[in-house]
PyMOL Python script that loads the backbone (N, CA, C, O; Angstrom):
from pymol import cmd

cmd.read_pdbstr("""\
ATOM      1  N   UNK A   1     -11.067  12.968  -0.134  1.00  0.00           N
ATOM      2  CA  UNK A   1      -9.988  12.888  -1.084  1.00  0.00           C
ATOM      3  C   UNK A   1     -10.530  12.213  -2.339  1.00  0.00           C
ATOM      4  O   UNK A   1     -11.326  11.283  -2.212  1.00  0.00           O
ATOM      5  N   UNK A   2     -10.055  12.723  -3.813  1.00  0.00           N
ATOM      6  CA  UNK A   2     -10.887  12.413  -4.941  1.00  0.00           C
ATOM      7  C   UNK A   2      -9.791  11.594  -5.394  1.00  0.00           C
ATOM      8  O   UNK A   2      -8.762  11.674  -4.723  1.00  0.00           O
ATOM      9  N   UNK A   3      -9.792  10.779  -6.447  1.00  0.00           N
ATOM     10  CA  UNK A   3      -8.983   9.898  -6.858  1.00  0.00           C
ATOM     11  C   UNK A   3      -8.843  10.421  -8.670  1.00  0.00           C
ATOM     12  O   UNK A   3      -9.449   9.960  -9.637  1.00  0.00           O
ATOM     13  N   UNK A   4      -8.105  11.217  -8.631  1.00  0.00           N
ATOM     14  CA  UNK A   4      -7.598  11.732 -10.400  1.00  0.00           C
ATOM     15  C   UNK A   4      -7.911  10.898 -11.228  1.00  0.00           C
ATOM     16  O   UNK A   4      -7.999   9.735 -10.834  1.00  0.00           O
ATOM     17  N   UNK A   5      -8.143  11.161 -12.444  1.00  0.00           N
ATOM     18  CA  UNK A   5      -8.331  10.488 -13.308  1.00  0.00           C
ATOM     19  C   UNK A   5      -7.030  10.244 -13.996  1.00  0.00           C
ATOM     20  O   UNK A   5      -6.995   9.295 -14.778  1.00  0.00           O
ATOM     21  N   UNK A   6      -5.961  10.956 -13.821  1.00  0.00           N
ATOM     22  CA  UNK A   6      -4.598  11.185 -14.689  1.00  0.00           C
ATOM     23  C   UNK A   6      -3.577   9.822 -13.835  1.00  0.00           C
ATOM     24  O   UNK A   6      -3.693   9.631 -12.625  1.00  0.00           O
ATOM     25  N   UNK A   7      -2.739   9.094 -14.607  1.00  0.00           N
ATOM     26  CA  UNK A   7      -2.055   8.552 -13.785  1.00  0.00           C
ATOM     27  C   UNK A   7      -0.480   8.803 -14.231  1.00  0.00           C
ATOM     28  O   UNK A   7      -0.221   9.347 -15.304  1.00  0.00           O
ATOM     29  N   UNK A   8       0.370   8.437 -13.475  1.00  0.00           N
ATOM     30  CA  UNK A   8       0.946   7.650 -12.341  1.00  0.00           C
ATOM     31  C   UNK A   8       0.009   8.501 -10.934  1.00  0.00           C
ATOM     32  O   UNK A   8       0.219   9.713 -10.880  1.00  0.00           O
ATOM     33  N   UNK A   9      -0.561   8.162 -10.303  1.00  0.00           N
ATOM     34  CA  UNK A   9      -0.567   8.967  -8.692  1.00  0.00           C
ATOM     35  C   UNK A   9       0.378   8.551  -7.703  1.00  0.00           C
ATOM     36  O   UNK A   9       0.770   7.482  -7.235  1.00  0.00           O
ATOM     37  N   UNK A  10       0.565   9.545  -7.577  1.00  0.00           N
ATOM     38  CA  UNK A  10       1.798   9.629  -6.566  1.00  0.00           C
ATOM     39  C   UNK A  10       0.740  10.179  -5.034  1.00  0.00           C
ATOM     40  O   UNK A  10      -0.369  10.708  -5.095  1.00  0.00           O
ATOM     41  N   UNK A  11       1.520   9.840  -3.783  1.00  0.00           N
ATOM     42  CA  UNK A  11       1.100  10.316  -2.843  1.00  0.00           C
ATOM     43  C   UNK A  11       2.744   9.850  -1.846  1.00  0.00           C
ATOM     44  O   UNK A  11       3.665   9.099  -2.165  1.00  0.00           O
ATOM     45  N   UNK A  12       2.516  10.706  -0.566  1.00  0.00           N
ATOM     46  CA  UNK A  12       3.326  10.669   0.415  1.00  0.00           C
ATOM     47  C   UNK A  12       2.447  10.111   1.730  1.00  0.00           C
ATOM     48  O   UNK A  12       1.481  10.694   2.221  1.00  0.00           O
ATOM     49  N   UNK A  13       2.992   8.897   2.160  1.00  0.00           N
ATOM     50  CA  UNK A  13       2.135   8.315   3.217  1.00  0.00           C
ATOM     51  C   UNK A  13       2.738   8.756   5.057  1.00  0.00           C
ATOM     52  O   UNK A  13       3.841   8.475   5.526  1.00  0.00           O
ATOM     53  N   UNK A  14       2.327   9.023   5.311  1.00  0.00           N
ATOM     54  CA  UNK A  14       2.904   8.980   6.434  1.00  0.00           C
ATOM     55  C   UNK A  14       1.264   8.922   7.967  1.00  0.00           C
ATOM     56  O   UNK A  14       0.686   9.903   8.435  1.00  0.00           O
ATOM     57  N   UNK A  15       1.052   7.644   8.257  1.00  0.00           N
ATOM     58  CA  UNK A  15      -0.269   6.840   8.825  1.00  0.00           C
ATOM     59  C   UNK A  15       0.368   7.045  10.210  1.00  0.00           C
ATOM     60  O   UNK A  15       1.263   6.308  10.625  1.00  0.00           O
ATOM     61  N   UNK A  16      -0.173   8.156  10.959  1.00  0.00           N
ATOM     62  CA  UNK A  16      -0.171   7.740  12.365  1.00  0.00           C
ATOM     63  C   UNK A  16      -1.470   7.429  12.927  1.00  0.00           C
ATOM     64  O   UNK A  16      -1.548   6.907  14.039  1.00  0.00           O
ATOM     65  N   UNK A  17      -2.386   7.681  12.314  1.00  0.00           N
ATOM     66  CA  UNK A  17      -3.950   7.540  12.877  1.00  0.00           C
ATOM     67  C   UNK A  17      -5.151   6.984  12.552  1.00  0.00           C
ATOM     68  O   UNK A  17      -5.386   6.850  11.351  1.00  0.00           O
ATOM     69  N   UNK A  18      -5.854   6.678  13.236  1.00  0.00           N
ATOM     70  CA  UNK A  18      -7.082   6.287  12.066  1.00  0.00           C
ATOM     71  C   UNK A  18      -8.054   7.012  11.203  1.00  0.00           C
ATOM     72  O   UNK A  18      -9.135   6.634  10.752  1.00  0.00           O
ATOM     73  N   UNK A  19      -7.350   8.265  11.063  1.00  0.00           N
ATOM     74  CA  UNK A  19      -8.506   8.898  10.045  1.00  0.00           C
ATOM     75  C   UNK A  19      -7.424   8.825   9.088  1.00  0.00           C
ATOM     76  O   UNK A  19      -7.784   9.014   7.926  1.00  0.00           O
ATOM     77  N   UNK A  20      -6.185   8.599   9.271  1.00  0.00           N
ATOM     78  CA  UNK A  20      -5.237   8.677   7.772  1.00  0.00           C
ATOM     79  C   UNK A  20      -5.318   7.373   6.971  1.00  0.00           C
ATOM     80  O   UNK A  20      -4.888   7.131   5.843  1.00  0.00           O
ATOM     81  N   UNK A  21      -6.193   6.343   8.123  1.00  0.00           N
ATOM     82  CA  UNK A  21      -5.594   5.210   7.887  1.00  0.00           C
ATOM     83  C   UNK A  21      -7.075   4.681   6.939  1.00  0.00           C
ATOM     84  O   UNK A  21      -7.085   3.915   5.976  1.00  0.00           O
ATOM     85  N   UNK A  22      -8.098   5.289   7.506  1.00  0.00           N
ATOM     86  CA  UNK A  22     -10.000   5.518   6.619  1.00  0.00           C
ATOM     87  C   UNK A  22      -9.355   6.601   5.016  1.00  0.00           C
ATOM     88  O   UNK A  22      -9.750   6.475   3.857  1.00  0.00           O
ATOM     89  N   UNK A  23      -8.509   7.386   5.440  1.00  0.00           N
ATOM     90  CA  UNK A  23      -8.030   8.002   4.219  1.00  0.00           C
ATOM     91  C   UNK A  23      -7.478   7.739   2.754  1.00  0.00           C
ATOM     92  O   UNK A  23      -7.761   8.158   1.631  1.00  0.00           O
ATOM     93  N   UNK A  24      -6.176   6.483   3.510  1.00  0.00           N
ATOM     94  CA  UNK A  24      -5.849   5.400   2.603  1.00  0.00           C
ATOM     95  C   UNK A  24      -6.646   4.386   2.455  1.00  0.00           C
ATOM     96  O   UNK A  24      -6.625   4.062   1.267  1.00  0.00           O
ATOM     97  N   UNK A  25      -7.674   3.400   3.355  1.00  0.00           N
ATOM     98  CA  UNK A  25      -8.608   2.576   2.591  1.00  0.00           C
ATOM     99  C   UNK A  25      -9.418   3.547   1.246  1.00  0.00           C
ATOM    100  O   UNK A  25      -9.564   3.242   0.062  1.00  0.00           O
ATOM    101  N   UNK A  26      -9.775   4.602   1.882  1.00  0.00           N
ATOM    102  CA  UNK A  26     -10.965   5.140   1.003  1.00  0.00           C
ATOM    103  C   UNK A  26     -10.246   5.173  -0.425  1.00  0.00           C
ATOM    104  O   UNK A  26     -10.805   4.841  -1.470  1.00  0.00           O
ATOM    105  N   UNK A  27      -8.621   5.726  -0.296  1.00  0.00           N
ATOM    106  CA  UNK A  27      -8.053   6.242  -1.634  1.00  0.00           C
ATOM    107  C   UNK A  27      -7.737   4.625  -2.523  1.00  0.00           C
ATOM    108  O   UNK A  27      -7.377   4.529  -3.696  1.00  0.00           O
ATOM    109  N   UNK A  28      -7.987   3.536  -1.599  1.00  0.00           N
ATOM    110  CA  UNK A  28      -7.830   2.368  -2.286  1.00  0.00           C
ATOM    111  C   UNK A  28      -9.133   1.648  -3.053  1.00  0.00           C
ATOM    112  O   UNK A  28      -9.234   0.995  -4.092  1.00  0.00           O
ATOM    113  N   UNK A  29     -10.076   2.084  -2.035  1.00  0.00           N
ATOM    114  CA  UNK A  29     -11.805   1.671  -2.472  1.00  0.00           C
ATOM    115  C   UNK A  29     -11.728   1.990  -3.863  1.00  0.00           C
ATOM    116  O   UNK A  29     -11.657   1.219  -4.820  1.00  0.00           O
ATOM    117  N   UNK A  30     -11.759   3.688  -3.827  1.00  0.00           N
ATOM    118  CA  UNK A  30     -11.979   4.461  -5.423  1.00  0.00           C
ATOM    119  C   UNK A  30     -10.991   4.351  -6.394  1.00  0.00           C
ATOM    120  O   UNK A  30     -10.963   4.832  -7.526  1.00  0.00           O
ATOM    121  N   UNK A  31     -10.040   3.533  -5.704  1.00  0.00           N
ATOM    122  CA  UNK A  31      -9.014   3.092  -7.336  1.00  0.00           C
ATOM    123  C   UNK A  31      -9.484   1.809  -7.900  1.00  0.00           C
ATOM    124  O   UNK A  31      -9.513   1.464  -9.081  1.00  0.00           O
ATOM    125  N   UNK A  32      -9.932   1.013  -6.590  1.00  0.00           N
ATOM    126  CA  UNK A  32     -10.187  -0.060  -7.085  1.00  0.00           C
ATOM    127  C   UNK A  32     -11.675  -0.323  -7.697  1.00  0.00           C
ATOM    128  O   UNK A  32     -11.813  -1.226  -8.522  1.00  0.00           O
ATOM    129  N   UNK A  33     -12.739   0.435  -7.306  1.00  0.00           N
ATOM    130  CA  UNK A  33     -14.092   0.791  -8.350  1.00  0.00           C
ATOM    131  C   UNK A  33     -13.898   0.823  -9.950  1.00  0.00           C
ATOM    132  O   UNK A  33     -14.529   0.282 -10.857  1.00  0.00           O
ATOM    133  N   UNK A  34     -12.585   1.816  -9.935  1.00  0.00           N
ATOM    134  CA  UNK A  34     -12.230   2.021 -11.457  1.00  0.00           C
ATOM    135  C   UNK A  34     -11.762   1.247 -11.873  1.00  0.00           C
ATOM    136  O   UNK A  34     -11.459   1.336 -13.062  1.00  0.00           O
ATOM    137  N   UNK A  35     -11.418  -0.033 -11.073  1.00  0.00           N
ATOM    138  CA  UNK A  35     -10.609  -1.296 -12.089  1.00  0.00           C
ATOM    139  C   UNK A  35      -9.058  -0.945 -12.218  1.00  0.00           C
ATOM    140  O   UNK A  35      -8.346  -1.568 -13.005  1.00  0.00           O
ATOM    141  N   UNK A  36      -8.587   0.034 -11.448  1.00  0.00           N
ATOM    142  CA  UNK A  36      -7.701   0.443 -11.142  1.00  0.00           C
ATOM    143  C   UNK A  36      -6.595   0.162 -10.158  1.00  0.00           C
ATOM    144  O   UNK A  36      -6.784   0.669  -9.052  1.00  0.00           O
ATOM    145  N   UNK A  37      -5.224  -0.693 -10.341  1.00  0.00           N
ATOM    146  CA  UNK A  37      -4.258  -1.165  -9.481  1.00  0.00           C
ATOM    147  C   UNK A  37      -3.812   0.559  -8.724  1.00  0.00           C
ATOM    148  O   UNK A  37      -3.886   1.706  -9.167  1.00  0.00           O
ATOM    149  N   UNK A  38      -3.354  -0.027  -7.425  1.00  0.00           N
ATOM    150  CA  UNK A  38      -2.534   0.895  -6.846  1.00  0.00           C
ATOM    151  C   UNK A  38      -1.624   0.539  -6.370  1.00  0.00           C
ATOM    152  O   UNK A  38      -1.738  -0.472  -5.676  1.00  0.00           O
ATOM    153  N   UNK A  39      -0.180   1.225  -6.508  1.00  0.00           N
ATOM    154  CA  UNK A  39       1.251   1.440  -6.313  1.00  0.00           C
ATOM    155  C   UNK A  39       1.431   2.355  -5.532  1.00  0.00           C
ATOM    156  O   UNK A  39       0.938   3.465  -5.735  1.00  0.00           O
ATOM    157  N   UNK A  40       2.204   2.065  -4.435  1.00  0.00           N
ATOM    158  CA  UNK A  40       2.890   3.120  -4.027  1.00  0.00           C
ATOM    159  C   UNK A  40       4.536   2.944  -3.520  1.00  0.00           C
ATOM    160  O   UNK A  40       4.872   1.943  -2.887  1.00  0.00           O
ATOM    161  N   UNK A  41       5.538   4.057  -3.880  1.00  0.00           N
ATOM    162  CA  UNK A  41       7.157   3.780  -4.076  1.00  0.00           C
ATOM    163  C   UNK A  41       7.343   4.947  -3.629  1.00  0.00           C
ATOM    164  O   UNK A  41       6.541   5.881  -3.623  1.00  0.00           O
ATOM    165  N   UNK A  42       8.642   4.910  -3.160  1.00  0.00           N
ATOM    166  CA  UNK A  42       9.144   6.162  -2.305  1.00  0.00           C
ATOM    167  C   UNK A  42       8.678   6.400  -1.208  1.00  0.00           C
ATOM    168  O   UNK A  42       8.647   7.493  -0.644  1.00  0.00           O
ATOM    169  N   UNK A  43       8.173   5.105  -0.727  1.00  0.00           N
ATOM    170  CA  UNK A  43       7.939   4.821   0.720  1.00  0.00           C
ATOM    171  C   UNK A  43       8.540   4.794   1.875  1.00  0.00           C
ATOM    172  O   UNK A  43       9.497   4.099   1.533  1.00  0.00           O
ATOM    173  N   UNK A  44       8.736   5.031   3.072  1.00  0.00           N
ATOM    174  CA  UNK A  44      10.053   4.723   3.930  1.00  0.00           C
ATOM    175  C   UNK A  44      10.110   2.966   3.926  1.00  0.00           C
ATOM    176  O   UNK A  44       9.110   2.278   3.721  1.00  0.00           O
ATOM    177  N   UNK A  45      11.157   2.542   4.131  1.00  0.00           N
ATOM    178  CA  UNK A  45      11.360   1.264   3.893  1.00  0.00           C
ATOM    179  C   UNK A  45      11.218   0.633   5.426  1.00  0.00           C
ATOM    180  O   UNK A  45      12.156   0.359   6.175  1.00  0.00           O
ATOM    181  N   UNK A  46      10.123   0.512   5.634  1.00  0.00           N
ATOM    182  CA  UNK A  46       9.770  -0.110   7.452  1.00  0.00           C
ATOM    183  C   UNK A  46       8.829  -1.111   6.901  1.00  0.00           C
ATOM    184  O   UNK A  46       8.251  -1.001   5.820  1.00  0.00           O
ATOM    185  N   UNK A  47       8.730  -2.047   7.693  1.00  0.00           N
ATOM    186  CA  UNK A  47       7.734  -3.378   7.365  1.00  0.00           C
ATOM    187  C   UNK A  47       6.514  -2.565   8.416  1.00  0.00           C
ATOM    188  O   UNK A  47       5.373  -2.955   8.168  1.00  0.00           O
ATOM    189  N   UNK A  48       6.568  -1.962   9.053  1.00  0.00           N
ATOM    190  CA  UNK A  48       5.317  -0.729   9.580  1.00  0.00           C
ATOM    191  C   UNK A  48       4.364  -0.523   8.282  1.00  0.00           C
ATOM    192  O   UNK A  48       3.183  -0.859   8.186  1.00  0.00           O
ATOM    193  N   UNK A  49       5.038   0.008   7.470  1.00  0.00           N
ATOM    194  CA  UNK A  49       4.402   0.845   6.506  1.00  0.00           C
ATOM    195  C   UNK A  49       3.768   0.111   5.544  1.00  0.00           C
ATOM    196  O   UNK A  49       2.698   0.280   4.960  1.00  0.00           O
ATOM    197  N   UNK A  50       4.832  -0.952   5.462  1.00  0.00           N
ATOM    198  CA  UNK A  50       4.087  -2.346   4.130  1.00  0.00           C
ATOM    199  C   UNK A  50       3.159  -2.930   4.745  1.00  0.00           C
ATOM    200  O   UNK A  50       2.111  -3.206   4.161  1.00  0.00           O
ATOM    201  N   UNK A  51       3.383  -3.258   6.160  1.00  0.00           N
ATOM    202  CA  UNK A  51       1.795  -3.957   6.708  1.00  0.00           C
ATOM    203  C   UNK A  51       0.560  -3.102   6.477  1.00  0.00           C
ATOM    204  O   UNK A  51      -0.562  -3.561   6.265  1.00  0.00           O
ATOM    205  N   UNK A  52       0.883  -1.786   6.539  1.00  0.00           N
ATOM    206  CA  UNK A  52      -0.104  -0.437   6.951  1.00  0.00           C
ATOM    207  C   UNK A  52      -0.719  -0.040   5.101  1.00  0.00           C
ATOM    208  O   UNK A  52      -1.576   0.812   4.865  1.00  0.00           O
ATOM    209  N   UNK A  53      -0.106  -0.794   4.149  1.00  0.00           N
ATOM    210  CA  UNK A  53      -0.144  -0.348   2.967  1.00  0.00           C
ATOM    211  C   UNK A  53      -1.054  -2.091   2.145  1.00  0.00           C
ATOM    212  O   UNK A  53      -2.028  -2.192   1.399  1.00  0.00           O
ATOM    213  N   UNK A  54      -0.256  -3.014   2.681  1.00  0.00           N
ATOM    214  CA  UNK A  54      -0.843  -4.143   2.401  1.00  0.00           C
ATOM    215  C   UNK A  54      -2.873  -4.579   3.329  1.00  0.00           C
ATOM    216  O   UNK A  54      -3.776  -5.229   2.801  1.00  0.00           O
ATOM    217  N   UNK A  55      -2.887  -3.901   4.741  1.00  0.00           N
ATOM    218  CA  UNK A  55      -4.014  -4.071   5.354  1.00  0.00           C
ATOM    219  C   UNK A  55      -5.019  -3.075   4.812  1.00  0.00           C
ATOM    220  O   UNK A  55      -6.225  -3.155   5.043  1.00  0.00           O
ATOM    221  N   UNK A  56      -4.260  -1.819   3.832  1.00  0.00           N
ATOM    222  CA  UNK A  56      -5.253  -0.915   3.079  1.00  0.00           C
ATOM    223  C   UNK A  56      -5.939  -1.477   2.103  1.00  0.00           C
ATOM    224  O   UNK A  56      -7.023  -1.051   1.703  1.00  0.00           O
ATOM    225  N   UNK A  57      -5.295  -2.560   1.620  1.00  0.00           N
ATOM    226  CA  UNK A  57      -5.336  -3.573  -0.041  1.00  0.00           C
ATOM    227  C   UNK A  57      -5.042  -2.715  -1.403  1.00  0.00           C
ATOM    228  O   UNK A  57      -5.705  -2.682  -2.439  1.00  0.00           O
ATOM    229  N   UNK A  58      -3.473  -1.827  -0.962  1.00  0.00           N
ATOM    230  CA  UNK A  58      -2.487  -1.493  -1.841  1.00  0.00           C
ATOM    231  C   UNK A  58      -2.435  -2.884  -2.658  1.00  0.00           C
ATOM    232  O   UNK A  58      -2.707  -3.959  -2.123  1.00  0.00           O
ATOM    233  N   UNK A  59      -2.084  -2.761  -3.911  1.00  0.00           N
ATOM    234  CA  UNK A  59      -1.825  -3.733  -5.125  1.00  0.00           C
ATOM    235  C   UNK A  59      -0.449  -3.925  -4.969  1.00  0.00           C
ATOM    236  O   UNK A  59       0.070  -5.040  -4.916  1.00  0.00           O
ATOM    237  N   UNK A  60       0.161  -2.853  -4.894  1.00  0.00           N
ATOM    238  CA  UNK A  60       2.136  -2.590  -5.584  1.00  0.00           C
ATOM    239  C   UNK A  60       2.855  -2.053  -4.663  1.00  0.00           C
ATOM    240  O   UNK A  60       2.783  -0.825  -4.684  1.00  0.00           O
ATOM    241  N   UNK A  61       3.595  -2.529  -3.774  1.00  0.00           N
ATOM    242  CA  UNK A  61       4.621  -1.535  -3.285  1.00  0.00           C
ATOM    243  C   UNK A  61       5.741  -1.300  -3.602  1.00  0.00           C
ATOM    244  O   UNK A  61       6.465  -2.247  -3.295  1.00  0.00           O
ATOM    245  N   UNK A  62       6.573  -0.038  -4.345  1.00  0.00           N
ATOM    246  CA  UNK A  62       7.590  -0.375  -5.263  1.00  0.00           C
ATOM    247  C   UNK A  62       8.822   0.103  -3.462  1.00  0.00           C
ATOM    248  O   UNK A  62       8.468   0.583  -2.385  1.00  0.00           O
ATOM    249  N   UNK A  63       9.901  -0.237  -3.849  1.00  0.00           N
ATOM    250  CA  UNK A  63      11.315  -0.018  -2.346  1.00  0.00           C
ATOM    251  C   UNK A  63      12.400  -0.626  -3.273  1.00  0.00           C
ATOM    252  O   UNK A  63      12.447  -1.644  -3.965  1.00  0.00           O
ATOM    253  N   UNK A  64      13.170   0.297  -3.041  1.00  0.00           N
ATOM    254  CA  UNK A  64      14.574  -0.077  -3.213  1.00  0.00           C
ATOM    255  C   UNK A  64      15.808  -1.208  -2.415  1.00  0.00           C
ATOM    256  O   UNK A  64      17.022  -1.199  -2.619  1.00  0.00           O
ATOM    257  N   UNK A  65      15.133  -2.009  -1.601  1.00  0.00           N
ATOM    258  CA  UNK A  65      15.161  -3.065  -1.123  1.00  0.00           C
ATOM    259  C   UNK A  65      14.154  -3.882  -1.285  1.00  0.00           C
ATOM    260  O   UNK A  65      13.074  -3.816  -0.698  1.00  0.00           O
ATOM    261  N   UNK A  66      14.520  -4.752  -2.169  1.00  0.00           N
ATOM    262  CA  UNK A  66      13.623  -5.951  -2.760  1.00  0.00           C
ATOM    263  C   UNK A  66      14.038  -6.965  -2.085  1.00  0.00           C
ATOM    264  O   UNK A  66      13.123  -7.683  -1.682  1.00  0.00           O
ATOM    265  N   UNK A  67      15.117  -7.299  -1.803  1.00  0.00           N
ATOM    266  CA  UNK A  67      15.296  -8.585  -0.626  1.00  0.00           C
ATOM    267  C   UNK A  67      14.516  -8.528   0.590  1.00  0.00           C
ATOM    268  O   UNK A  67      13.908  -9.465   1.107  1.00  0.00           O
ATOM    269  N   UNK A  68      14.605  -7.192   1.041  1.00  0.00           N
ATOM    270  CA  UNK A  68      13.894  -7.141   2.323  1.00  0.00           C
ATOM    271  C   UNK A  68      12.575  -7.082   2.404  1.00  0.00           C
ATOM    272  O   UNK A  68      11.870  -7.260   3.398  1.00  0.00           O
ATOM    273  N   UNK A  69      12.221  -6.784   1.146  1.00  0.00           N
ATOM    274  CA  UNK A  69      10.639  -6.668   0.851  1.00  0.00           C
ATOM    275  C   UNK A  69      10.339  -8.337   0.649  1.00  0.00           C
ATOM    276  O   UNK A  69       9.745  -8.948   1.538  1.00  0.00           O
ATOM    277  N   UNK A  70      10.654  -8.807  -0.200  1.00  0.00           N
ATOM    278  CA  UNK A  70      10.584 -10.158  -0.764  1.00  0.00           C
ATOM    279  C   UNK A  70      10.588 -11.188   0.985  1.00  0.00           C
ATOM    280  O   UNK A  70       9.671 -11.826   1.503  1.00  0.00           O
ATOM    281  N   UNK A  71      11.982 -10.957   1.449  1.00  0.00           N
ATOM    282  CA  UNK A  71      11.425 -11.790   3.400  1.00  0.00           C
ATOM    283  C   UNK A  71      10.290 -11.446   3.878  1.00  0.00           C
ATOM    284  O   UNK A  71       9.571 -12.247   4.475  1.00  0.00           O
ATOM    285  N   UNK A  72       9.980 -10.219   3.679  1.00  0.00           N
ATOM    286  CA  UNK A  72       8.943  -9.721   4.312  1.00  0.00           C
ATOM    287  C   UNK A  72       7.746 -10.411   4.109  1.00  0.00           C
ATOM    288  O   UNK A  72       7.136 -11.174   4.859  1.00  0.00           O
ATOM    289  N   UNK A  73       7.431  -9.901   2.617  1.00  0.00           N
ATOM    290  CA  UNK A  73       5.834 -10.559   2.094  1.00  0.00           C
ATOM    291  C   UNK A  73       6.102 -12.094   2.222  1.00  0.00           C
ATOM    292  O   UNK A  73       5.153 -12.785   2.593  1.00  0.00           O
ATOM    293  N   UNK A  74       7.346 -12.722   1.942  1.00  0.00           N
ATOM    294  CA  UNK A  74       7.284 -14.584   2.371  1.00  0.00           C
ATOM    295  C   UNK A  74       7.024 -14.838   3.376  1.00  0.00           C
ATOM    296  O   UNK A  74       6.110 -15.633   3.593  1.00  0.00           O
ATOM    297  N   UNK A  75       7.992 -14.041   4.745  1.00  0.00           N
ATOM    298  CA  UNK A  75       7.219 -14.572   5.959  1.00  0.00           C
ATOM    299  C   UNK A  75       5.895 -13.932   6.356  1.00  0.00           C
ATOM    300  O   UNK A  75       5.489 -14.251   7.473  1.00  0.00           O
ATOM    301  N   UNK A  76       5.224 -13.175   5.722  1.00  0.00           N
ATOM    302  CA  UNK A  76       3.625 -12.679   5.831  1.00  0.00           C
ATOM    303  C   UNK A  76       3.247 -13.921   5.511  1.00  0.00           C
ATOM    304  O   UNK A  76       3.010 -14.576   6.527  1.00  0.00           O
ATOM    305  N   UNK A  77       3.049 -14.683   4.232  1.00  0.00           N
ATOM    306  CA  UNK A  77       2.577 -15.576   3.299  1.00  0.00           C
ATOM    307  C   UNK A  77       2.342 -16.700   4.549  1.00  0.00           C
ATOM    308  O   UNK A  77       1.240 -17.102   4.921  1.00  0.00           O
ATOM    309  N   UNK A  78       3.851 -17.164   5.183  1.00  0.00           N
ATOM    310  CA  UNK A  78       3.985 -18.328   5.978  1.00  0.00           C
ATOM    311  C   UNK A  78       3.060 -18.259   6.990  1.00  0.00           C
ATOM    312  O   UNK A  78       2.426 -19.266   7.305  1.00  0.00           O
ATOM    313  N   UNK A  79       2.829 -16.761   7.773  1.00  0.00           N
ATOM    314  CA  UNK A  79       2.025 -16.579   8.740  1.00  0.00           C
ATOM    315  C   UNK A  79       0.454 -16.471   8.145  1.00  0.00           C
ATOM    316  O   UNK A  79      -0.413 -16.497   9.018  1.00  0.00           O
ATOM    317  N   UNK A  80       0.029 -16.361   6.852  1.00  0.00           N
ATOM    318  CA  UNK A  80      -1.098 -16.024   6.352  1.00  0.00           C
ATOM    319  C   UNK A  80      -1.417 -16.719   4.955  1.00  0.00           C
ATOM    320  O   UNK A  80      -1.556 -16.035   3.941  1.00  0.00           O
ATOM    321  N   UNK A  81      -1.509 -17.873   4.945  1.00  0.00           N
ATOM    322  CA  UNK A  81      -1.161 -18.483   3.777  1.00  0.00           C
ATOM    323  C   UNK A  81      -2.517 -18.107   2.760  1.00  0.00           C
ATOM    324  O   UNK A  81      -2.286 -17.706   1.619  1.00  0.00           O
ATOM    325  N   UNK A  82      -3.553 -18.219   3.112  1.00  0.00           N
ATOM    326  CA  UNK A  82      -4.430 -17.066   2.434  1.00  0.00           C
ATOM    327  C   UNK A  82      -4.658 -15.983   2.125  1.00  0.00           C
ATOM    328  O   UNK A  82      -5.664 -15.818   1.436  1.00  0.00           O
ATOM    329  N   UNK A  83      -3.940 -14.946   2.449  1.00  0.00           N
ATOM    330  CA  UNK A  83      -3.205 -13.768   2.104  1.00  0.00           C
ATOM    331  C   UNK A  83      -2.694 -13.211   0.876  1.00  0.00           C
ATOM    332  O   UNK A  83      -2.079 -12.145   0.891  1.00  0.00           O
TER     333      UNK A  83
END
""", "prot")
cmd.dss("prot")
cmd.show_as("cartoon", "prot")
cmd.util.cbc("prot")
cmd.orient("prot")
């Protein structure tokens, strides 16, 4: 998978495995070579997916629940204070 030069990138995640999961590190490696943040929104809203998006070293996760996102990444923080 090549990483566009054009932005916003959009993608649809859906990680059941570990080659999807080498798929999304890799698509995070080559954004981040370019000095390049990555976002991803229009996510399903599961703390599954934010762990699975945060252990890739996603930059941004945009959700239409920000409270629940916001408990989420605080009690990550509490459990991972280097994190």
């Amino acid at each position: 998978m090549s990483l566009p030069n054009r932005r916003p990138l959009t993608l649809l995640i859906d990680i059941k495995s570990d080659a999807e999961r080498d798929k999304l590190r890799s698509l995070v490696a080559q954004a981040h070579k370019r000095g390049r943040r990555l976002r991803f929104w229009a996510t399903p809203e599961q703390e599954s997916v934010w762990r699975e998006l945060l252990a890739a070293g996603v930059d941004l996760i945009g959700t239409d629940d920000l409270p629940r996102l916001a408990k989420f990444l605080q009690a990550r923080q509490a459990k991972h204070p280097a994190q």
